[in-house]
TIVO-2410 file (N, C-alpha, C; in nm, 3 decimals):
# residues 187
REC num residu      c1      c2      c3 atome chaine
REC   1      X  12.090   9.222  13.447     N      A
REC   1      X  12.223   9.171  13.476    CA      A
REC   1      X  12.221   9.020  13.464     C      A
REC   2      X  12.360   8.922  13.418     N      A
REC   2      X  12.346   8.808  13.389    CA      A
REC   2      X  12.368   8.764  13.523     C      A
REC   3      X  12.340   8.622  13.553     N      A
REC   3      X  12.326   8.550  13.655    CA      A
REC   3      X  12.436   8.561  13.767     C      A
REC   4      X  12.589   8.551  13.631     N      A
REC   4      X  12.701   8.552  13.709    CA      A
REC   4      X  12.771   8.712  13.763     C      A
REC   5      X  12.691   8.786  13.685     N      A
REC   5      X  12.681   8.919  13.766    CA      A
REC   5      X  12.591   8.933  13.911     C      A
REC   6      X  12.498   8.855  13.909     N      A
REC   6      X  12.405   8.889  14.056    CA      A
REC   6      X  12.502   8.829  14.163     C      A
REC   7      X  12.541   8.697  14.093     N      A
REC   7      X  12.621   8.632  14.177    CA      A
REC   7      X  12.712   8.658  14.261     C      A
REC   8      X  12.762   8.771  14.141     N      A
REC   8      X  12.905   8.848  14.181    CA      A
REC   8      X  12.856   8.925  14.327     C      A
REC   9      X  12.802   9.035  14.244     N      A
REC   9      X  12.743   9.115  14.321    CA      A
REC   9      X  12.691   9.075  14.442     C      A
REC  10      X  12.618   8.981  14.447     N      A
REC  10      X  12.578   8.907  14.559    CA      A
REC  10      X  12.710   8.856  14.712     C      A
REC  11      X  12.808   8.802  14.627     N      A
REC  11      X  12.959   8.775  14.709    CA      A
REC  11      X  12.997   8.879  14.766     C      A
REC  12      X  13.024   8.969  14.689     N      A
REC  12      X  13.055   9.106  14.736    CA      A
REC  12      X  12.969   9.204  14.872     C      A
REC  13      X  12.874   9.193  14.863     N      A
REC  13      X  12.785   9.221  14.959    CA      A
REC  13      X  12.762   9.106  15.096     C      A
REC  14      X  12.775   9.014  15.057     N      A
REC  14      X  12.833   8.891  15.210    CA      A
REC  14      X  12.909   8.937  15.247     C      A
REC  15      X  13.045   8.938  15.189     N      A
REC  15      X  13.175   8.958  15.245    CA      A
REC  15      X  13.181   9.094  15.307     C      A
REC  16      X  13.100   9.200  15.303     N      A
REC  16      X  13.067   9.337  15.355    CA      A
REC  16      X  13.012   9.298  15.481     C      A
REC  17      X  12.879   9.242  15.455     N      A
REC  17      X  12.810   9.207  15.593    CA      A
REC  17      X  12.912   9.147  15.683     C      A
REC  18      X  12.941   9.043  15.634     N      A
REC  18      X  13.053   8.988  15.746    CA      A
REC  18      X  13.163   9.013  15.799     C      A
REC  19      X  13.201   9.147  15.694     N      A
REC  19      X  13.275   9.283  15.809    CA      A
REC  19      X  13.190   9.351  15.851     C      A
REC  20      X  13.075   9.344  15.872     N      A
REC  20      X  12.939   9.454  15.962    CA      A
REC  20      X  12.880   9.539  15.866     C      A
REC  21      X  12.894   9.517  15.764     N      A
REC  21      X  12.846   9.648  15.665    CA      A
REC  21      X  12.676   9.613  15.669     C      A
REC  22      X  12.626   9.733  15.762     N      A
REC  22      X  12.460   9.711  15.763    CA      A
REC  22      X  12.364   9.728  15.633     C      A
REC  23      X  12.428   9.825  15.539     N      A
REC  23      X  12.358   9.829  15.438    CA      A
REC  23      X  12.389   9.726  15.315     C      A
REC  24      X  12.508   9.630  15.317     N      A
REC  24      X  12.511   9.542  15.253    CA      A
REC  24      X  12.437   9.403  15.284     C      A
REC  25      X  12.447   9.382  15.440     N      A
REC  25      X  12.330   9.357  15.482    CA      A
REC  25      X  12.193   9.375  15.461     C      A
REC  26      X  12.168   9.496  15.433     N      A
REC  26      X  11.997   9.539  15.382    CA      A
REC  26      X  11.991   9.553  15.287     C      A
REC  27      X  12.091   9.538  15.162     N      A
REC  27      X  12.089   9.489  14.997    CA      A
REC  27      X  12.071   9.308  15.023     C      A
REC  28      X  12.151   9.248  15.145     N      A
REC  28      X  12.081   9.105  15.092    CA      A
REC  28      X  11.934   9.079  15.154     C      A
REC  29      X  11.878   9.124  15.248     N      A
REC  29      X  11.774   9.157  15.298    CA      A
REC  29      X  11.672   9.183  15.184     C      A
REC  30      X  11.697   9.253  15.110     N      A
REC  30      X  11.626   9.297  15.009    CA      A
REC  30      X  11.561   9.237  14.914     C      A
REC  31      X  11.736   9.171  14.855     N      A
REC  31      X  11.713   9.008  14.754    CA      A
REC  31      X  11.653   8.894  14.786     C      A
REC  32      X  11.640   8.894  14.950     N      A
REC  32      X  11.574   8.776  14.968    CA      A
REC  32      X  11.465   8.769  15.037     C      A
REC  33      X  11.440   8.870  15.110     N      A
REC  33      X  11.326   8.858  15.166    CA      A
REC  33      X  11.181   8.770  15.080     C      A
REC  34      X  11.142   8.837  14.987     N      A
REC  34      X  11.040   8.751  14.974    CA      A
REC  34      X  11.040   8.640  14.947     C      A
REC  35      X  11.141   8.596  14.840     N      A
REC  35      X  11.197   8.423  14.883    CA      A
REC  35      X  11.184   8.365  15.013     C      A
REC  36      X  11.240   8.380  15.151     N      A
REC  36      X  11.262   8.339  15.254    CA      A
REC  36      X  11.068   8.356  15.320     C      A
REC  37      X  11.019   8.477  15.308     N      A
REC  37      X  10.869   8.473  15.317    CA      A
REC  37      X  10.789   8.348  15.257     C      A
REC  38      X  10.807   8.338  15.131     N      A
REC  38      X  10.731   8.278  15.100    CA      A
REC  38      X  10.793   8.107  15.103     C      A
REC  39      X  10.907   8.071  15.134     N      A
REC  39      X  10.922   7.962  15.228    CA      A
REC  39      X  10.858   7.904  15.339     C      A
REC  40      X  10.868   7.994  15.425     N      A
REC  40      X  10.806   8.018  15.571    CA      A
REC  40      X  10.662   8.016  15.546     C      A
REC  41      X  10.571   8.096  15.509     N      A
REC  41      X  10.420   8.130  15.478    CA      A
REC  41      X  10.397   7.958  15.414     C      A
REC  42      X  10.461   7.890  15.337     N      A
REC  42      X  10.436   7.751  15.277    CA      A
REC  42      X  10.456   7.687  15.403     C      A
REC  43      X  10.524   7.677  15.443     N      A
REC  43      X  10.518   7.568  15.569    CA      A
REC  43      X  10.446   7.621  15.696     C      A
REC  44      X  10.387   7.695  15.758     N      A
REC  44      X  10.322   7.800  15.864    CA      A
REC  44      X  10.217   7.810  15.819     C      A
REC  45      X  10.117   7.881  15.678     N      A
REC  45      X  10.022   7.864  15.616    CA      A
REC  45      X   9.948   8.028  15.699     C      A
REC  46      X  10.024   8.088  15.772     N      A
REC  46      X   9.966   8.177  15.846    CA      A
REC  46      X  10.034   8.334  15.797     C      A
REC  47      X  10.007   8.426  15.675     N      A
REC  47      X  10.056   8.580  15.705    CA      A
REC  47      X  10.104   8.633  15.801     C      A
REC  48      X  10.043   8.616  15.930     N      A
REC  48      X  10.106   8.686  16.045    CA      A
REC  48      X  10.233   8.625  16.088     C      A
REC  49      X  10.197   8.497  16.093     N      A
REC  49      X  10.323   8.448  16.170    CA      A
REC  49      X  10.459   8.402  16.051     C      A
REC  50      X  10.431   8.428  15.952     N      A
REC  50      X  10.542   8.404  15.815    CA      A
REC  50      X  10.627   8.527  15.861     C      A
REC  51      X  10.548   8.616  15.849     N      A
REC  51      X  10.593   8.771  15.848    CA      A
REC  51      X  10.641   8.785  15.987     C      A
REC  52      X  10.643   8.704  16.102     N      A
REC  52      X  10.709   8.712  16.232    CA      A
REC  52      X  10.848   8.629  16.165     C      A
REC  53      X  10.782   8.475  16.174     N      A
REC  53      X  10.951   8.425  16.154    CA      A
REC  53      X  11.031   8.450  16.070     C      A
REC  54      X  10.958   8.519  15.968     N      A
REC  54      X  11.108   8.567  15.828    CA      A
REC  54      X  11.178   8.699  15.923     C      A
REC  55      X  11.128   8.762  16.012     N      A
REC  55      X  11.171   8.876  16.030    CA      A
REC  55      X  11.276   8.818  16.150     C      A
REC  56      X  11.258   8.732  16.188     N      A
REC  56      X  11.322   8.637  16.343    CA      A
REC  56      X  11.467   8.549  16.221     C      A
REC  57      X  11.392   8.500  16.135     N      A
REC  57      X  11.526   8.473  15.998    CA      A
REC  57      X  11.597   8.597  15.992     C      A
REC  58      X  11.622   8.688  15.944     N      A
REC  58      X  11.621   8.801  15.937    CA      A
REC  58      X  11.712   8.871  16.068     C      A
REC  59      X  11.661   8.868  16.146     N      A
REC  59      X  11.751   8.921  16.278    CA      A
REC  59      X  11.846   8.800  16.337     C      A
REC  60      X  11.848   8.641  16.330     N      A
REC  60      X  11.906   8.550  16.313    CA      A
REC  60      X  12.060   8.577  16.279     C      A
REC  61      X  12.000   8.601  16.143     N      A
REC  61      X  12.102   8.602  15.990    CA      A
REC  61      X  12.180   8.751  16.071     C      A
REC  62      X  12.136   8.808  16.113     N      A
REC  62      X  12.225   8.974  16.097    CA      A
REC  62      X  12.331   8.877  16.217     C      A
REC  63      X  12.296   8.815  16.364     N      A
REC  63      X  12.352   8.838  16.464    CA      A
REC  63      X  12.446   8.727  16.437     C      A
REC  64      X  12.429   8.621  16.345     N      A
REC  64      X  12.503   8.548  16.283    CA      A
REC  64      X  12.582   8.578  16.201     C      A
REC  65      X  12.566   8.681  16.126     N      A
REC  65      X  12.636   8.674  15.987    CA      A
REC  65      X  12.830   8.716  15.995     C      A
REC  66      X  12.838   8.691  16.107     N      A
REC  66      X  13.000   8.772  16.109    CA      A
REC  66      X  13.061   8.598  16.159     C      A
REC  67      X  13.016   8.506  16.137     N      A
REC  67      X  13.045   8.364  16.161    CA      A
REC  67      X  13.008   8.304  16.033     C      A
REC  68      X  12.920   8.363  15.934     N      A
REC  68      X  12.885   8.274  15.817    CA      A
REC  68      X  13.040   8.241  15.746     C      A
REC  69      X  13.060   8.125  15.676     N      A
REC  69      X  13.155   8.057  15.613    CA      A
REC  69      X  13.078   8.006  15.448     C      A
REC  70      X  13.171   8.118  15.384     N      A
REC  70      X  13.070   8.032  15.214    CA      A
REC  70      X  13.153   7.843  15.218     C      A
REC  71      X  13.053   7.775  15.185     N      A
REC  71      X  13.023   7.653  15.165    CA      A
REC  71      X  13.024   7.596  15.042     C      A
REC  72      X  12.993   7.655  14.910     N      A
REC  72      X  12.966   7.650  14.836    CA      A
REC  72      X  12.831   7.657  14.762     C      A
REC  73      X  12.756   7.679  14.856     N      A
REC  73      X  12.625   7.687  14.813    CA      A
REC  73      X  12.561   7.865  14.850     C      A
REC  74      X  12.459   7.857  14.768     N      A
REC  74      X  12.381   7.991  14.752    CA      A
REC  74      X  12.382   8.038  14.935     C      A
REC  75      X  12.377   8.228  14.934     N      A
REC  75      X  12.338   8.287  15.054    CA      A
REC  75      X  12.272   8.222  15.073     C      A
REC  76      X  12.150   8.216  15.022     N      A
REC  76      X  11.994   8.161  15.038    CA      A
REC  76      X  11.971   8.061  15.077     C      A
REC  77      X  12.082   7.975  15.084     N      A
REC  77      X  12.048   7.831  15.128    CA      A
REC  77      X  12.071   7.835  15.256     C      A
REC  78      X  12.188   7.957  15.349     N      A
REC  78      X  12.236   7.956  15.446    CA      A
REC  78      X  12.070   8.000  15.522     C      A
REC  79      X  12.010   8.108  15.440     N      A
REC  79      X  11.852   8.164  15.512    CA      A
REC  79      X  11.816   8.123  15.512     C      A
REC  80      X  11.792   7.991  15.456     N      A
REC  80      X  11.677   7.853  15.413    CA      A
REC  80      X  11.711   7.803  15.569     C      A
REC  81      X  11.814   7.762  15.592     N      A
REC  81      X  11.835   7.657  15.693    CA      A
REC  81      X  11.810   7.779  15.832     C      A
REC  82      X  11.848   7.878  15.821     N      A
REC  82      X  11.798   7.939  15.961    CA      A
REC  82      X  11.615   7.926  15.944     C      A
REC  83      X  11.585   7.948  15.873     N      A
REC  83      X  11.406   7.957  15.843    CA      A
REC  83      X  11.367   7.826  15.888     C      A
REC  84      X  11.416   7.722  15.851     N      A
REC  84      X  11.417   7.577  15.897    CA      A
REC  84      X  11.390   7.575  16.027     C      A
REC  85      X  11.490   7.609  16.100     N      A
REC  85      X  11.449   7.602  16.219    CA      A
REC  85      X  11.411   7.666  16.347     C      A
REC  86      X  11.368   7.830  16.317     N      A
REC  86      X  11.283   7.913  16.286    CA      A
REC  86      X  11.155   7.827  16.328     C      A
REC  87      X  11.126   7.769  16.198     N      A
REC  87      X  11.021   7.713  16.180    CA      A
REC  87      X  10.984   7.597  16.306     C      A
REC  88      X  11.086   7.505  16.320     N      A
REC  88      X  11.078   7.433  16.371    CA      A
REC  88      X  11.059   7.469  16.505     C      A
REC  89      X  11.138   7.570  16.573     N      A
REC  89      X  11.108   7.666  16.703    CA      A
REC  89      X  10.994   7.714  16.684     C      A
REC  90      X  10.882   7.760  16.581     N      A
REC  90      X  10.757   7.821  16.598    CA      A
REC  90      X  10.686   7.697  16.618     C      A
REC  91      X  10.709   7.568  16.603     N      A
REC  91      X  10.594   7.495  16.585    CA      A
REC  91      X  10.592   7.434  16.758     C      A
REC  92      X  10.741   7.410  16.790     N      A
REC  92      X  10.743   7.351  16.902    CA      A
REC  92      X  10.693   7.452  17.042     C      A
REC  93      X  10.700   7.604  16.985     N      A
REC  93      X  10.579   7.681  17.080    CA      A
REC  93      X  10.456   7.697  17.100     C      A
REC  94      X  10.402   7.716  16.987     N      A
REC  94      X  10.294   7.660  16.920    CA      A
REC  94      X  10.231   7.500  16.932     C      A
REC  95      X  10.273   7.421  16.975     N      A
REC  95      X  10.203   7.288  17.007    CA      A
REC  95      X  10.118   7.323  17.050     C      A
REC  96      X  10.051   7.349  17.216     N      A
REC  96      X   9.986   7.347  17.306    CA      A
REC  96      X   9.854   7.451  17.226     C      A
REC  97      X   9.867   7.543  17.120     N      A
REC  97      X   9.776   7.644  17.119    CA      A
REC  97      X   9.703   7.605  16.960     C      A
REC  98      X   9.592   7.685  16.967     N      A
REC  98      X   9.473   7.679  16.807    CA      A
REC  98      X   9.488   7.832  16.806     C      A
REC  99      X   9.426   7.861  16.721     N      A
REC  99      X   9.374   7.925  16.630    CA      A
REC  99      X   9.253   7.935  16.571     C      A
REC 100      X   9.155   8.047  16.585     N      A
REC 100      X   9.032   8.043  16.530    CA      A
REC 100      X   9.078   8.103  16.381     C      A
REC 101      X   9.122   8.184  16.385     N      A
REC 101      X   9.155   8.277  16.250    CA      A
REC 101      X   9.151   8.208  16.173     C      A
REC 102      X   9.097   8.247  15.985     N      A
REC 102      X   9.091   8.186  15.878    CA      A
REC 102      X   9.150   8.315  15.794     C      A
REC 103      X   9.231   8.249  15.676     N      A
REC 103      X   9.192   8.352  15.575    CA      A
REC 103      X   9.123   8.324  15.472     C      A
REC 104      X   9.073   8.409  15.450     N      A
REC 104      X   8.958   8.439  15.314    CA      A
REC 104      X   8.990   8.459  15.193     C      A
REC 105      X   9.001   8.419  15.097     N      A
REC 105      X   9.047   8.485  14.962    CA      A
REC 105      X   8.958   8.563  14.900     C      A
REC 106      X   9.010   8.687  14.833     N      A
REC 106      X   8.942   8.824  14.842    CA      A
REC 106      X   8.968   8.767  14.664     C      A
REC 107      X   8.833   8.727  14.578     N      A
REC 107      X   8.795   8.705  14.477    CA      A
REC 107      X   8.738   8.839  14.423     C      A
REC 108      X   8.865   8.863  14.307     N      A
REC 108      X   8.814   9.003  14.232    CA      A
REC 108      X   8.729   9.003  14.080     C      A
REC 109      X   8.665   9.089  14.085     N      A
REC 109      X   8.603   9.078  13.955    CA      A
REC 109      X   8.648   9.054  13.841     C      A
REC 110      X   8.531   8.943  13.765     N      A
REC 110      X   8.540   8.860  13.699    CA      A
REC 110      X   8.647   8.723  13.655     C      A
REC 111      X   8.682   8.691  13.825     N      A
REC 111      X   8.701   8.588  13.868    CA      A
REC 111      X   8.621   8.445  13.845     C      A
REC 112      X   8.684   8.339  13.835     N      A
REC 112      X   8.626   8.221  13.837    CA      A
REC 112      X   8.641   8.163  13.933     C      A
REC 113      X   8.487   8.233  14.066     N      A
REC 113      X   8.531   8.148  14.199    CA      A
REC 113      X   8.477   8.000  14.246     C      A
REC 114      X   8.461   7.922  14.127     N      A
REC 114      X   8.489   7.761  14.166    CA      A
REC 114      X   8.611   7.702  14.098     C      A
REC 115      X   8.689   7.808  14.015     N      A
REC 115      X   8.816   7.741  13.961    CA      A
REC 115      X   8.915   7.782  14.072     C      A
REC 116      X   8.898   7.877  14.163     N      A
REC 116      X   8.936   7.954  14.246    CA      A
REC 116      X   8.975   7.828  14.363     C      A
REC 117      X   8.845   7.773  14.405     N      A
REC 117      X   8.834   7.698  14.562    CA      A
REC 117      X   8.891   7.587  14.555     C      A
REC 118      X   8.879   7.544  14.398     N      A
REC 118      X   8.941   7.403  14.370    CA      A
REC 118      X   9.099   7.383  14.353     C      A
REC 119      X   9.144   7.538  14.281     N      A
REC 119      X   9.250   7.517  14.273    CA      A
REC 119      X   9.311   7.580  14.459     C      A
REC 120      X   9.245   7.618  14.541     N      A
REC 120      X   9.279   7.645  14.685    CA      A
REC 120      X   9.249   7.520  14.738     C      A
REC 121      X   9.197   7.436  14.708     N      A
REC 121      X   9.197   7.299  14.749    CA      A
REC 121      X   9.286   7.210  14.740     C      A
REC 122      X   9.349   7.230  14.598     N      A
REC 122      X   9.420   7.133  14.545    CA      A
REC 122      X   9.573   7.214  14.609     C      A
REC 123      X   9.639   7.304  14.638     N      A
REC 123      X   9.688   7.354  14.720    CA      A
REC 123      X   9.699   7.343  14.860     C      A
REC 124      X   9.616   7.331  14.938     N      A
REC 124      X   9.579   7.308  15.053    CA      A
REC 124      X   9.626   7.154  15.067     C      A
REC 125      X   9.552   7.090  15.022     N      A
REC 125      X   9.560   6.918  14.968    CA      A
REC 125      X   9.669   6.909  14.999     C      A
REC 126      X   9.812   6.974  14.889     N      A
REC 126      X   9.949   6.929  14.850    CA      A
REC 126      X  10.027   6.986  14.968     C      A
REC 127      X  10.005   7.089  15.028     N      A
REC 127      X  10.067   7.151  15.149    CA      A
REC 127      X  10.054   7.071  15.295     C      A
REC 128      X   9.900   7.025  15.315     N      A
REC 128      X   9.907   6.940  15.404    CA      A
REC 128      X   9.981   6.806  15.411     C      A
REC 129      X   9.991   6.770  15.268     N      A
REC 129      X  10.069   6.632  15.270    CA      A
REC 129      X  10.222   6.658  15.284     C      A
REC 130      X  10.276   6.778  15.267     N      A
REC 130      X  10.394   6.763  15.233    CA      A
REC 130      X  10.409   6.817  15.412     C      A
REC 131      X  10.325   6.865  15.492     N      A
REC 131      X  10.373   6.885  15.634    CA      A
REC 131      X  10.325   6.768  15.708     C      A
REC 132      X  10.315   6.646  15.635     N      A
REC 132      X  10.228   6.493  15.710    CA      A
REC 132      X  10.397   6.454  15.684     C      A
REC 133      X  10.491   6.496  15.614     N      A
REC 133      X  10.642   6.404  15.575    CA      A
REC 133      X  10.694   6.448  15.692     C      A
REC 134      X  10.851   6.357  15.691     N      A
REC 134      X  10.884   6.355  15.759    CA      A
REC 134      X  10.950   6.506  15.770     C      A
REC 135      X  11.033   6.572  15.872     N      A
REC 135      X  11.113   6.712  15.855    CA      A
REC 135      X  11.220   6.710  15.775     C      A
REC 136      X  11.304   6.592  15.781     N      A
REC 136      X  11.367   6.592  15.611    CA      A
REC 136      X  11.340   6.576  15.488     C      A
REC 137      X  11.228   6.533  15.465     N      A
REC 137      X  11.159   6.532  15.331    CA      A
REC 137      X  11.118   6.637  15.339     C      A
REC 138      X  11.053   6.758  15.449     N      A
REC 138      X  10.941   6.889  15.396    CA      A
REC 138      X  11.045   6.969  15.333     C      A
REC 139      X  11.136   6.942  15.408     N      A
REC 139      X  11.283   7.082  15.399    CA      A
REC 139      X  11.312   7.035  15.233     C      A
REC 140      X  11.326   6.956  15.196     N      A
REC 140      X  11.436   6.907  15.036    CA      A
REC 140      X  11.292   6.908  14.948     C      A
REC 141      X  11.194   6.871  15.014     N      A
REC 141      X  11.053   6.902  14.876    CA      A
REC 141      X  11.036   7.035  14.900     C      A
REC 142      X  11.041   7.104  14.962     N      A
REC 142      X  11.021   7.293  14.964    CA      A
REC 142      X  11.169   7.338  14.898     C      A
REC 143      X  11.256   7.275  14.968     N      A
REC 143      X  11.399   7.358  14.892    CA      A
REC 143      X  11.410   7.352  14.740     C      A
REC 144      X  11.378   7.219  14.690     N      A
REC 144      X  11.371   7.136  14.547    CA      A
REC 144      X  11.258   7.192  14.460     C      A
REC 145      X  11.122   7.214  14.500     N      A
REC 145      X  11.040   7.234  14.401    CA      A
REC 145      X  10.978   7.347  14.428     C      A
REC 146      X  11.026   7.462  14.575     N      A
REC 146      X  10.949   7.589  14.589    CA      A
REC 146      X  11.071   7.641  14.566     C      A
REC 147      X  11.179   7.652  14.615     N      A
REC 147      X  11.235   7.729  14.582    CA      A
REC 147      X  11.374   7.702  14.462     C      A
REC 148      X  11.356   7.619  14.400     N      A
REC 148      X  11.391   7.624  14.316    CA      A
REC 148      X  11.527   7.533  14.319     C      A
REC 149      X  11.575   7.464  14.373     N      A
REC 149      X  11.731   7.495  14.444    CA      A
REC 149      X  11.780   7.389  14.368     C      A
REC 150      X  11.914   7.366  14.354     N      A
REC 150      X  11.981   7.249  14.258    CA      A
REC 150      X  12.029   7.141  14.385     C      A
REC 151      X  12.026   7.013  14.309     N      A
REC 151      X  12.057   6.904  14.459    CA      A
REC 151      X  12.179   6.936  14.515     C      A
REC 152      X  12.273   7.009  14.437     N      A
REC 152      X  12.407   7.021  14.508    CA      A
REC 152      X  12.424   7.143  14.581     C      A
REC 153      X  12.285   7.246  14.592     N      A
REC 153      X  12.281   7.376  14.638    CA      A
REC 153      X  12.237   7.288  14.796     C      A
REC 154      X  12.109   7.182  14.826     N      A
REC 154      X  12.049   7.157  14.891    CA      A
REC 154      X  12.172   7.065  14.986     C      A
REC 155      X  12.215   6.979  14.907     N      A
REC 155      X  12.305   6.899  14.958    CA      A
REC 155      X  12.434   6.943  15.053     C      A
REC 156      X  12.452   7.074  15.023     N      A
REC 156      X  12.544   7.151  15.100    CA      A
REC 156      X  12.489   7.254  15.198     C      A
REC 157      X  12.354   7.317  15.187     N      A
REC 157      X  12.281   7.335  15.289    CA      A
REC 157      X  12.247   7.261  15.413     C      A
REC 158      X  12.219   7.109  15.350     N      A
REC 158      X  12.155   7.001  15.449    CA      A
REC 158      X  12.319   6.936  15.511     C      A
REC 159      X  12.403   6.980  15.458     N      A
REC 159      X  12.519   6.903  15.484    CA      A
REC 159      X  12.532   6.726  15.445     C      A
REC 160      X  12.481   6.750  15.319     N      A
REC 160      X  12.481   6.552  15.285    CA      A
REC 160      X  12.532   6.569  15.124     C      A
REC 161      X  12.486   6.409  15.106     N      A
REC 161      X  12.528   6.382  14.948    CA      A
REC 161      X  12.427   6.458  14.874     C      A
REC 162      X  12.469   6.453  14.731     N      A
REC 162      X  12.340   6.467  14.623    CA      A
REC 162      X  12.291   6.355  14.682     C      A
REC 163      X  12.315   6.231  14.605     N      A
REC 163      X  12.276   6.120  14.667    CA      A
REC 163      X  12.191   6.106  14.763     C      A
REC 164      X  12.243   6.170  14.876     N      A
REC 164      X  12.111   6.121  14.951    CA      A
REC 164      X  12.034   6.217  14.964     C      A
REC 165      X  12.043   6.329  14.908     N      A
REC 165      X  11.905   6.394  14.865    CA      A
REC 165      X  11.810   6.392  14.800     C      A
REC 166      X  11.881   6.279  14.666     N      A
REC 166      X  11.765   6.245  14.567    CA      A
REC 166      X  11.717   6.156  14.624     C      A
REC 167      X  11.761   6.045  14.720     N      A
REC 167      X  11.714   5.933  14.795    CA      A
REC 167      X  11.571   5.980  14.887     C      A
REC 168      X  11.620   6.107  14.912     N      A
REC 168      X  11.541   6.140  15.029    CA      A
REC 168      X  11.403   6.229  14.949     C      A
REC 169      X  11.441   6.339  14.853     N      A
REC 169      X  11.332   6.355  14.761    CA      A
REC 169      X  11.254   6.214  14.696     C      A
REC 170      X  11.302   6.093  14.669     N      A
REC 170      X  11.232   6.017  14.579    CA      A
REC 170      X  11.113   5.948  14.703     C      A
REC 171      X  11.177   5.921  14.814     N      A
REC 171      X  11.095   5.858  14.926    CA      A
REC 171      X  10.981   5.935  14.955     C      A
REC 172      X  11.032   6.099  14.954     N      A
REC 172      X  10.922   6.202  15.002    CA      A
REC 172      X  10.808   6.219  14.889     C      A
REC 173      X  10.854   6.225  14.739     N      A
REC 173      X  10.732   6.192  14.668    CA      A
REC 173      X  10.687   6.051  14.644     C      A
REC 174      X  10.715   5.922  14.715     N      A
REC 174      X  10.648   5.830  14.688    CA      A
REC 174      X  10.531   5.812  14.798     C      A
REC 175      X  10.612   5.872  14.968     N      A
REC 175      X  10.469   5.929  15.012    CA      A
REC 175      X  10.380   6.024  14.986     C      A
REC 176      X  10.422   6.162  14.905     N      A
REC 176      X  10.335   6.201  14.878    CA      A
REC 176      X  10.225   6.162  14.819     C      A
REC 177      X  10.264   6.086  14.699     N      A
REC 177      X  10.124   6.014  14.618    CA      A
REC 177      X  10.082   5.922  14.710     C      A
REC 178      X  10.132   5.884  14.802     N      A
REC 178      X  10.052   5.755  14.888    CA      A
REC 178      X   9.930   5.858  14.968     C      A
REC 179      X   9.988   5.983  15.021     N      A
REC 179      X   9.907   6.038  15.148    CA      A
REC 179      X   9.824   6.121  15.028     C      A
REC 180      X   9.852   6.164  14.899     N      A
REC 180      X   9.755   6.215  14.802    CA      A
REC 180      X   9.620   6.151  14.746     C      A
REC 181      X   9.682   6.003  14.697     N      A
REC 181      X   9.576   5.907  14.690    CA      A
REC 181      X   9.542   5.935  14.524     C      A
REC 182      X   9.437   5.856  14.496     N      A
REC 182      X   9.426   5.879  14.360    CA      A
REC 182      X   9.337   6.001  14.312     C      A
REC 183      X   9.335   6.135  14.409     N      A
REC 183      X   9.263   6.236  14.358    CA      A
REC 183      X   9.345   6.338  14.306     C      A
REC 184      X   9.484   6.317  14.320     N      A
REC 184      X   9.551   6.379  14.289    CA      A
REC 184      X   9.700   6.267  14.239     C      A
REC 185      X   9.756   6.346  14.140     N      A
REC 185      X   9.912   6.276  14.064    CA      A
REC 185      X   9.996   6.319  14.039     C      A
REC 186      X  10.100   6.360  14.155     N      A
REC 186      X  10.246   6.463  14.097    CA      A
REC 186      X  10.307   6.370  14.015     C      A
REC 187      X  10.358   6.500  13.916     N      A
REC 187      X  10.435   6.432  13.795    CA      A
REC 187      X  10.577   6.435  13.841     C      A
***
C-alpha cells in the first residue's frame, strides 16, 4: 500500500480509538509497537525494562486516547512524547538503584566477533553520548535520526519551531563530536 494509503488507513483507525474502538486501538498497537520499543530500548539500553515502559506507553496511550487531538503531526509522534516521559519517570525511579545484569551478544556462526565488539562499541560509544545531552537534544537526536521523523513532524510533537529544532539538533551534534572526540566523526 502507498504511503498515503497507510496514512489513510492509519486516520481512520485513531478516530475509532477515540470513539473506544479497542481493536482499532490494537491495529495501532500493532503498527507501532516496535517503533516505540525500539525508541525506549535506545534510551534505557535494558530489554526488560524497554519492554516494561513501551507496554506503560501503551496503556498510557489507551487511557489517553479519547483526549488525543490530531496536531498535525504523525500518531507516532503523539507515542514518542508519551515514551519521553515514560522514560523520564523510569529514570527518576531508578536513580537511587544499579544493576548487576549485562547483556551478552549471542555471536552466531561464522560471525566476525571482533567486527562484532567494535561495532558494539562504537554503538555503545554513540548512545552514551547522546544520553550525556541535554533531554532536549536526546529527544530531537532519537526522534531525527532513529526514528526517522521530519523537523516539522518533531516540531509539532515538541510543540516548537522547525527552527528551533534545527537549532537544537545542530547544538546537540556539535556536542556530540565534542563528548565523541576524535575517535569517532558523525557526518
Amino acid at each position: 500500500m502507498n504511503p498515503a494509503g497507510a496514512e489513510e488507513r492509519e486516520a481512520v483507525h485513531v478516530d475509532a480509538a477515540v470513539r473506544g474502538d479497542v481493536n482499532a486501538f490494537a491495529a495501532l498497537y500493532d503498527r507501532h509497537l516496535e517503533r516505540v520499543y525500539r525508541h525506549v530500548y535506545y534510551r534505557v539500553g535494558r530489554p526488560q525494562d524497554a519492554e516494561d515502559i513501551t507496554q506503560q506507553v501503551f496503556l498510557q496511550a489507551w487511557r489517553a486516547i479519547g483526549h488525543y487531538k490530531r496536531t498535525g503531526a504523525p500518531f507516532i509522534s503523539w507515542l514518542l512524547t508519551i515514551a519521553h516521559n515514560q522514560i523520564i519517570t523510569f529514570y527518576r525511579r531508578a536513580r537511587n538503584t544499579s544493576s548487576l545484569e549485562a547483556d551478552f551478544p549471542d555471536y552466531g556462526a561464522g560471525a566476525n566477533p571482533e567486527a562484532e565488539v567494535l561495532a558494539q562499541f562504537d554503538r555503545v560509544s554513540v548512545r552514551k553520548a547522546i544520553l550525556r545531552l541535554k533531554p532536549e537534544q536526546q529527544i530531537v537526536i532519537i526522534m531525527r535520526f532513529l526514528e526517522h521523523l521530519s523537523y516539522s513532524d518533531i516540531a509539532t510533537s515538541l510543540q516548537k519551531t522547525e527552527a528551533n529544532v534545527r537549532t537544537i539538533q545542530y547544538r546537540a551534534l556539535l556536542e556530540l563530536r565534542r563528548l565523541l572526540g576524535p575517535q569517532m566523526r558523525l557526518s
